[in-house]
C-alpha positions in Angstrom: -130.8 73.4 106.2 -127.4 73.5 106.3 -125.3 74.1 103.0 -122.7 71.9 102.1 -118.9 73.3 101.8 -116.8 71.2 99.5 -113.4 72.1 100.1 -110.9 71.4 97.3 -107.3 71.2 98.7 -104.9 72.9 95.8 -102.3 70.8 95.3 -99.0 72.4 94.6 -97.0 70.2 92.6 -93.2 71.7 91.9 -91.0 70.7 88.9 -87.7 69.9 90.5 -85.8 73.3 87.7 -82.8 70.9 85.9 -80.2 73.3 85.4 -78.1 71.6 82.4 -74.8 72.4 81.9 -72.2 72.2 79.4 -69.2 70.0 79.4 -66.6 72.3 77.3 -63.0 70.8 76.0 -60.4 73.0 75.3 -57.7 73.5 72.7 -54.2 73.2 73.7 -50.7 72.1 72.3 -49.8 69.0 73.6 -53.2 66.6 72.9 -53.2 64.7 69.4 -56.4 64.3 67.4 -56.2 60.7 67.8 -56.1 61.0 71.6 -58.8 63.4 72.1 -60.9 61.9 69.6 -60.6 58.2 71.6 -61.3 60.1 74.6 -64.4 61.6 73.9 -65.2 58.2 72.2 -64.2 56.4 75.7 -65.5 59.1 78.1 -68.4 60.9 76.5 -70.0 58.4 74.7 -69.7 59.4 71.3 -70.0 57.9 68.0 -66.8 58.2 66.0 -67.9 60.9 63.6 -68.9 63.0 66.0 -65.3 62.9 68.5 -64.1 63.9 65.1 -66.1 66.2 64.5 -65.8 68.0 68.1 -62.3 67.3 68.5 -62.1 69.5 64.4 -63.9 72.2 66.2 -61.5 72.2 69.2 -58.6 72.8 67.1 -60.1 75.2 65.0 -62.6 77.2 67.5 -60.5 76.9 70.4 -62.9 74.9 72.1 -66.3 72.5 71.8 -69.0 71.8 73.8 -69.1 67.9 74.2 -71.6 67.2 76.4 -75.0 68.4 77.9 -76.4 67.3 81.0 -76.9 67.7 84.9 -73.6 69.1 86.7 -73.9 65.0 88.5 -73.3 63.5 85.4 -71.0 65.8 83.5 -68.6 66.0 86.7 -67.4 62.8 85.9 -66.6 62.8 82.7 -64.7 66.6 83.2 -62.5 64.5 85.6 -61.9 61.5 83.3 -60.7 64.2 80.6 -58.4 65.5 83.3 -57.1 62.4 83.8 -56.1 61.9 80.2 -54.6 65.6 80.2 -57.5 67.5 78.1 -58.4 70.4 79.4 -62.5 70.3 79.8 -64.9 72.2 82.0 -68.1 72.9 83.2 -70.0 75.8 82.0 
């Protein structure tokens, strides 16, 4: 009698690791409220009260985190806000 041998393949399953980022504006001396507050508005999505709100921490922090996300979808919007003349960046 022969014994029987189940053989069990292990399946290796592999999380593709999202490595978010952060989409960080700047302060500077040139950018009005109004301008940076529409842009964030236009480019990032947000609801008014909260391109306030970032653009309030901006001015008074120095800088604001904006955005999270994949380095794919954040690119575009860093290069939108350099096209407006905020300074932004990908951390």
């Amino acid at each position: 009698m022969n014994p029987q041998i189940d053989i069990q393949d292990d399946v290796l399953t592999i999380e593709k690791a999202v490595d978010k980022k952060d989409l960080v504006v700047f302060n500077d001396d040139f950018n009005t409220f109004d301008h940076v507050i529409d842009a964030l508005i236009k480019v990032c999505e947000h609801e008014p009260m909260q391109a306030e709100q970032c653009t309030f921490l901006v001015h008074y922090k120095g800088k604001c985190q904006v955005k999270r996300g994949d380095y794919e979808t954040l690119e575009p919007m860093c290069v939108a806000l350099h096209d407006r003349g905020i300074t932004a960046e990908i951390q």
